[in-house]
N, C-alpha and C positions, 0 to 999 in steps of 0.2 A: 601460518595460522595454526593454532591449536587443535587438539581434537574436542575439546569443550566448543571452542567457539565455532568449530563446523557444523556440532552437535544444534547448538542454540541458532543459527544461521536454516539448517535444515526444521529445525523447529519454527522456527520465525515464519518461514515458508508455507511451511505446510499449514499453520494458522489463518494466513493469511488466503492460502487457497480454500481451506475446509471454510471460512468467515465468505468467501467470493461465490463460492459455490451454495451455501445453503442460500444466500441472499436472492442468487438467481432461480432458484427452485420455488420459493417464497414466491415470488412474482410468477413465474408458471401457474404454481400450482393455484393461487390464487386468481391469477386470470383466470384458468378453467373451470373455477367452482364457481368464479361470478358468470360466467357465462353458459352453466348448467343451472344456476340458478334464474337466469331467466330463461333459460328453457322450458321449465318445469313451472314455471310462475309459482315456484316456492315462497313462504311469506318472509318478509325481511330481516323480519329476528330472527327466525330458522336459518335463513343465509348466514348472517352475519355467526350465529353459534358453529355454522358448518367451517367456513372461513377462519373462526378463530381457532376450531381445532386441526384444524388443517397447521396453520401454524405454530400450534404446539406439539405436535408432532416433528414437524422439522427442529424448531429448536432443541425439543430434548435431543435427536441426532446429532443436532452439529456439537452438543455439551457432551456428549458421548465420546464422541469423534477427536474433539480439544483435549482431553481427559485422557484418550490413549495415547494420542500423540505428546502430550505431556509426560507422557511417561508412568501411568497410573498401572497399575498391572492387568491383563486383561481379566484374569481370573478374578480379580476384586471387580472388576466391572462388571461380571458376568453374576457374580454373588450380592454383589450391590443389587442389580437391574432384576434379582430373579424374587428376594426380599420386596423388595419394593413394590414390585407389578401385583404378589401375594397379598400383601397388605391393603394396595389396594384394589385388586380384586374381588378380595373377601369383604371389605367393608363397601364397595360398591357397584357388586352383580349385577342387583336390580337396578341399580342408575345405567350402568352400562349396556346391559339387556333392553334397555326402553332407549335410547340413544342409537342402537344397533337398528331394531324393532321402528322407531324413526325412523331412521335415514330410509330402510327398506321401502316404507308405506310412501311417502315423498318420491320415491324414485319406482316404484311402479302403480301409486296412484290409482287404490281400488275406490277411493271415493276424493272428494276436494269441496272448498268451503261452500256453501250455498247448498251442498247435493242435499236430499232428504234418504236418511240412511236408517237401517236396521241392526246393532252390533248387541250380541249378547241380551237381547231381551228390549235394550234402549232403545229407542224410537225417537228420531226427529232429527233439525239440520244443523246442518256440519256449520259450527259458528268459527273456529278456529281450531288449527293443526301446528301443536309444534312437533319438539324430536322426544317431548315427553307424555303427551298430553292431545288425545281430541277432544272437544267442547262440544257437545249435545243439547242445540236447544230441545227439550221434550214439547210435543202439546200441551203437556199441565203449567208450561210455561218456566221450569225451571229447568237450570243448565247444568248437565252430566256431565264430567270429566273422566273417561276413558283413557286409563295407562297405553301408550303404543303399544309394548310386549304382551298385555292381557289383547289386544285390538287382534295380534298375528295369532292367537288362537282361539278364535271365536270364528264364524260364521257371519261375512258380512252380507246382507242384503242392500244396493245400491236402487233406488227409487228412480234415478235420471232414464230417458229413454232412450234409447239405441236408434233407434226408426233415424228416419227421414227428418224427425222436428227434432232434432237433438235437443232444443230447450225447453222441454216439455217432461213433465217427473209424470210415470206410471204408477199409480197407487194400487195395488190390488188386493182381497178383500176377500172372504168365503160365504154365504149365506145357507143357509139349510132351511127346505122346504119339505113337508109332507109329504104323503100322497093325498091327500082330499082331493086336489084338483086333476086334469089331467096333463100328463106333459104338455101337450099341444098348447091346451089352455093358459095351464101359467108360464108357457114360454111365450106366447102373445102378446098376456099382460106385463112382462118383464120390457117387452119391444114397445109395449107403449111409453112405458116409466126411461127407458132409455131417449127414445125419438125427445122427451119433453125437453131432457137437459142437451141435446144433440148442439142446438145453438147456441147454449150457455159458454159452453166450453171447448178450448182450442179447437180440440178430437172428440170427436164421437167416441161413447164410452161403447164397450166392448162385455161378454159374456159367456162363459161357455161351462157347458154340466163337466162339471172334474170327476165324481164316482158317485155310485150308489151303491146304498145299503138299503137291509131287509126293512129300516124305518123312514128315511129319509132320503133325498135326494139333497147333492151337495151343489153348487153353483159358485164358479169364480167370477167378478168383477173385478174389472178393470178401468178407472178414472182418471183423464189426462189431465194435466195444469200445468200452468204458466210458471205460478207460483207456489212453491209448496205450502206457505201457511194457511 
């Protein structure tokens, strides 16, 4: 036997292993992202965009892989692959930055759909979550879409409660009172206005003086519900 036909024999090979191996990695890694994704009660189109780049990752490898073992030079691969990632890099930062910024928020989960949330000024619930995009229904009834990567720097307020009722959203609230009255006084009549709505609602609503100034006295409210709208 030749050394061509050694050559194309040991190529044949290696083809055939780099083709056997990325396949079984494909179905790993894929098991595992279906099965993070029901961990996380991710939504199914996030899944399935997650899955799909899962597997575009692998493929370009094993095209990588085929290409050297084919005999491509590595240094044209490396000048190819570094062109390329530049190009697109530069022309899609910002997609990739909310993609990133995605996946982040999905996998540590500082709010999820239904929550009633607070980002960047926006107010209201979490209607849908992808890897680019949260959906804000507001109280004026219209729907804010929120970049993920504008989402990672902002200050989020989450409304759901911690306690004991886990299903219960905290709303909290400021009011500012004079001094006309006396403390004792308008904290009385505040205990009355609370006692009325006590049965209305899941939890007893709650109150307590936050600071005072030379004019006013400032007061937090706190409102439990079932449902945030």
């Amino acid at each position: 036997m030749s050394f061509i036909e050694d050559f194309q024999l040991v190529t044949a090979i290696w083809i055939i292993v780099i083709a056997a191996a990325a396949m079984i990695l494909e179905r790993l890694v894929t098991r595992w992202l279906r099965g993070f994704i029901r961990r996380t009660e991710m939504p199914r189109d996030v899944g399935n965009g997650l899955i799909l780049t899962g597997r575009l990752i692998i493929l370009v490898g094993a095209v990588v892989a085929l290409l050297r073992v084919g005999g491509v030079p590595s240094e044209l691969l490396i000048s190819f692959s570094a062109l390329s990632g530049a190009a697109v890099g530069f022309a899609s930062t910002r997609t990739i930055g909310n993609l990133i910024a995605g996946i982040f928020i999905l996998v540590t989960r500082p709010f999820r759909v239904g929550d009633y949330v607070r980002i960047d000024g926006v107010e209201g619930i979490v209607q849908e979550i992808t890897l680019n995009y949260a959906k804000i229904l507001t109280p004026s009834n219209n729907v804010v879409s929120i970049s993920t990567q504008r989402i990672l720097d902002r200050d989020i307020t989450n409304f759901r409660f911690r306690g004991e009722e886990s299903n219960l959203f905290c709303y909290g609230f400021e009011l500012t009172f004079d001094y006309s009255l006396p403390t004792e006084k308008l904290e009385a009549l505040l205990n009355v206005v609370i006692e009325r709505y006590a049965e209305k609602l899941p939890k007893k609503p709650e109150f307590l003086q936050s600071r005072l100034t030379s004019f006013a006295r400032h007061y937090m409210f706190y409102i439990y519900v079932e449902d945030p709208k």
